[in-house]
C-alpha positions as CSV (number, residue, x, y, z in Angstrom):
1,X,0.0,0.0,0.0
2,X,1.6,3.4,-1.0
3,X,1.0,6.3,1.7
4,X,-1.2,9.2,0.4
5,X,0.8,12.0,-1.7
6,X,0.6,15.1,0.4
7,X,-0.7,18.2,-1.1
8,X,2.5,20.2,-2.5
9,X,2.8,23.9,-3.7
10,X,1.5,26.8,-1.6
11,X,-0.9,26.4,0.9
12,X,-4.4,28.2,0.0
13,X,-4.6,31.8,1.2
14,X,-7.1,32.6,3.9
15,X,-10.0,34.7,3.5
16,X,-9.0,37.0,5.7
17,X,-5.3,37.3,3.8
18,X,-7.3,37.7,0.3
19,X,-9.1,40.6,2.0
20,X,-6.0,41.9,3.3
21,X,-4.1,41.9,-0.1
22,X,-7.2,43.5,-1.7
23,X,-6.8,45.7,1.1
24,X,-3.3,46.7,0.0
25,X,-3.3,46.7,-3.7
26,X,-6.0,49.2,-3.0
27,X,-4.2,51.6,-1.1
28,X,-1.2,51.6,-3.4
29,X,-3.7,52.0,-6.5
30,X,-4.6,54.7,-4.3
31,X,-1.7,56.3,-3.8
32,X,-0.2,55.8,-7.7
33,X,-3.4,57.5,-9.2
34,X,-3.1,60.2,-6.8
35,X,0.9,61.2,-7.7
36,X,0.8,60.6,-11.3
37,X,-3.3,59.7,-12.7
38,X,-4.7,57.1,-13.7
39,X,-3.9,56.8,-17.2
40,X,-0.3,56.9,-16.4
41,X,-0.3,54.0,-13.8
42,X,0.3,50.5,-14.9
43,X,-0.8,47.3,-13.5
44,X,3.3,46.4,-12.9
45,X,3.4,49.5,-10.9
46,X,0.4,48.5,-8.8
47,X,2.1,45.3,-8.0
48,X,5.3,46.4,-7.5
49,X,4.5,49.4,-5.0
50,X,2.7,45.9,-3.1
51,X,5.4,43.2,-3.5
52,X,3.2,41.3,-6.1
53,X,2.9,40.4,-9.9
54,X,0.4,42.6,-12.4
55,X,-0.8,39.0,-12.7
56,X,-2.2,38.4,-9.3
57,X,-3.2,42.2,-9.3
58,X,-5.5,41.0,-12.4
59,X,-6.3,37.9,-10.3
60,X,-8.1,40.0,-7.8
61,X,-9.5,42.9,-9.6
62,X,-10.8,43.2,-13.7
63,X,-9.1,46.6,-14.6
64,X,-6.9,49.3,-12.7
65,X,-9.6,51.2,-11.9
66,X,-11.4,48.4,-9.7
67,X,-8.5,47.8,-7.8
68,X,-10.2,51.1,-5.7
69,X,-13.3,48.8,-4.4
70,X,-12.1,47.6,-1.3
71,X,-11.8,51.5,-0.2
72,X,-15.4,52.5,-1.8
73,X,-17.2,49.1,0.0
74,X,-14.9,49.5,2.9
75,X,-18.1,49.0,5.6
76,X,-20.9,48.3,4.3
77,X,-21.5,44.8,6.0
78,X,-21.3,47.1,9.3
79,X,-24.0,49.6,7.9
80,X,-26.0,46.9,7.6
81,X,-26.0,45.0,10.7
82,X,-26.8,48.8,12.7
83,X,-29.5,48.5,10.6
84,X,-30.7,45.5,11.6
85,X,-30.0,45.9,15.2
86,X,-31.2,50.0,15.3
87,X,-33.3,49.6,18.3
88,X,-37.2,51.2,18.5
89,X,-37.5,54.8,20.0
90,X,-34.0,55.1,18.8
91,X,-32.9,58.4,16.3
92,X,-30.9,57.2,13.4
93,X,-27.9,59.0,14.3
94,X,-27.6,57.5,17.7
95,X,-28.0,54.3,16.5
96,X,-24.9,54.7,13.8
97,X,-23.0,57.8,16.4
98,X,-20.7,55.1,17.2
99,X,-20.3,53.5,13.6
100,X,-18.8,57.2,12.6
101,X,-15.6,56.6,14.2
102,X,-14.4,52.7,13.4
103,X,-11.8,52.8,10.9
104,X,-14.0,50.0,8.7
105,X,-16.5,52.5,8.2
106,X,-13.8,55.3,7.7
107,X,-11.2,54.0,6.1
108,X,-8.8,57.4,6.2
109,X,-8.2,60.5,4.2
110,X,-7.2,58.9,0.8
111,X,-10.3,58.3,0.5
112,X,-11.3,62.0,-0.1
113,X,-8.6,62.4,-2.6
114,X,-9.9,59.4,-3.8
115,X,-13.3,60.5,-4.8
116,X,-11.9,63.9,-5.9
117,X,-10.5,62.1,-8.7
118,X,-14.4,60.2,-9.4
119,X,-14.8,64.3,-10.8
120,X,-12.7,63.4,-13.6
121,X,-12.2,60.2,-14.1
122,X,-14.6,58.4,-15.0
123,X,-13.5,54.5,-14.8
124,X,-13.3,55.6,-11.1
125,X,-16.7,57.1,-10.9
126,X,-18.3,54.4,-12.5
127,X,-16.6,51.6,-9.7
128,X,-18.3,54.5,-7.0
129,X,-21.4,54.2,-8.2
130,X,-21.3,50.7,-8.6
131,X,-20.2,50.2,-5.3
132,X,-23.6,52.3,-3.8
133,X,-25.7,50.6,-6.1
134,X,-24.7,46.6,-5.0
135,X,-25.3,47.6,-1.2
136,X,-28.3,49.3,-1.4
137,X,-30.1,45.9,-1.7
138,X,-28.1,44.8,1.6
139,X,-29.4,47.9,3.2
140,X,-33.1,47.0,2.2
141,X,-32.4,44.1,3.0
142,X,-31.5,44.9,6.7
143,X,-34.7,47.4,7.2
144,X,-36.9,45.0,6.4
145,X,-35.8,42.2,8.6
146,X,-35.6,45.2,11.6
147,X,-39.6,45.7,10.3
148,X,-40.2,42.6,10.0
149,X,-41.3,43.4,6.3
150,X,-41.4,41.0,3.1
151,X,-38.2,41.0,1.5
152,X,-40.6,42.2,-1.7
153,X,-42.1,44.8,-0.2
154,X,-41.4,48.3,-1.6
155,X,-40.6,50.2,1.9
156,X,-37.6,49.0,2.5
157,X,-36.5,49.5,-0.5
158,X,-37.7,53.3,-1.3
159,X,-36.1,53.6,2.9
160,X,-32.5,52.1,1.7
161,X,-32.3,54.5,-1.6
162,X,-32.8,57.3,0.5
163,X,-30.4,55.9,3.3
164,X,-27.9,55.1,0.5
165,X,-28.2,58.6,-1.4
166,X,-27.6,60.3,1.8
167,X,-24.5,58.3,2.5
168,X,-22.7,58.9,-1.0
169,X,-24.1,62.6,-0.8
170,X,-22.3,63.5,2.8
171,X,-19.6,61.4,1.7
172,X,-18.7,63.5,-1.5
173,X,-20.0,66.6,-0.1
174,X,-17.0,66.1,2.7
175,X,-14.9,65.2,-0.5
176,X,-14.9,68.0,-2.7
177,X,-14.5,70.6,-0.3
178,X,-12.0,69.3,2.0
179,X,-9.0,70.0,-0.2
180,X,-7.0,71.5,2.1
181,X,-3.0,69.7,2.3
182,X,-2.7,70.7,5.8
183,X,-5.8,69.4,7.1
184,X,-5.0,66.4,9.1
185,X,-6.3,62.7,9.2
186,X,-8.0,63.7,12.6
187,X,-9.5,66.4,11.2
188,X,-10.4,65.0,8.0
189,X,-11.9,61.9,9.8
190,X,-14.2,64.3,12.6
191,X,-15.2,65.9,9.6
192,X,-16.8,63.5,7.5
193,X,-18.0,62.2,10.7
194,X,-19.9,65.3,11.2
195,X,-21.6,65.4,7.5
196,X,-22.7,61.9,7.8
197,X,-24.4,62.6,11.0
198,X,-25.6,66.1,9.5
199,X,-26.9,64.2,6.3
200,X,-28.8,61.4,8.2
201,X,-30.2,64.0,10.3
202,X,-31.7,65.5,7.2
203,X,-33.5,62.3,6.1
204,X,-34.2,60.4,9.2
205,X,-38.3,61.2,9.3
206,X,-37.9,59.5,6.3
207,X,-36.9,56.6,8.1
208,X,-38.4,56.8,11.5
């Protein structure tokens, strides 16, 4: 009897290392479209400002300009679990105050210079929109099961639109005008804070 062949080769990544690979490819996409554009950054330099080949760049994201995702989607499982869990009698922005400040939710000023780009380029706007449009099911998804609604009944649905076009509205409202180089992380992060709270403030009889 001959003894079972052992797997060989690399052992399979982890979910949570994929995630943290998309993680970085991200942030180094980030950083490449913000020094020289987007047009002008290659695939090879994604990979190399990472330690990786273009090829397993390409393995985890279609095109240059998706490599951004991980960023743009960076806490939207959260948003949708303080959904689920936002408690009767309980104001909206109490129920996300504390959501505002975890760095999943805010993932840190490159971000903003991030969407500043969406204004001209549009590969990258069209990966930020995607990226509202796949949650908002999640998000209806979530307020119906706190109202213990249908999953096809129109409520939570017409509720998550608005909850989603008030999100991407505070969050490229905070984008476009803080342009300021001197403006720190702190202050960048308190103030995005602030218009997300401001902007679900706005809607939340909508929602109540």
């Amino acid at each position: 009897m001959t003894a079972a062949r052992g797997r060989t080769g690399r052992p399979p990544l982890t979910e949570e290392r994929k995630a943290a690979t998309r993680l970085e490819i991200a942030r180094a996409a980030v950083d490449l479209f913000i020094a020289q554009g987007v047009a002008a950054t290659t695939g090879e330099q994604i990979g190399q400002a990472v330690g990786v080949s273009a090829r397993t760049v390409w393995r985890y994201f279609p095109t240059k300009e998706s490599c951004v995702r991980p960023l743009f989607s960076s806490g939207i499982d959260t948003i949708a679990t303080t959904l689920r869990q936002w408690r009767p009698g309980e104001s909206l922005q109490e129920a996300f105050d504390h959501v505002w400040t975890t760095d999943t939710v805010l993932p840190g000023p490159d971000v903003g210079a991030l969407l500043r780009l969406t204004r001209t380029e549009p590969g990258l706007r069209a990966v930020w929109l995607q990226t509202h449009d796949e949650a908002e099911p999640a998000f209806a998804r979530a307020l119906a099961e706190r109202a213990g609604l249908p999953a096809d009944d129109v409520r939570p649905a017409v509720w998550a639109a608005m909850f989603n076009a008030a999100l991407r509205a505070a969050v490229e409202h905070h984008a476009y005008r803080t342009t300021e180089p001197t403006t720190s992380p702190e202050a960048a992060r308190a103030d995005l804070a602030a218009t997300l709270r401001t902007a679900l403030a706005i809607m939340a009889a909508g929602l109540s």
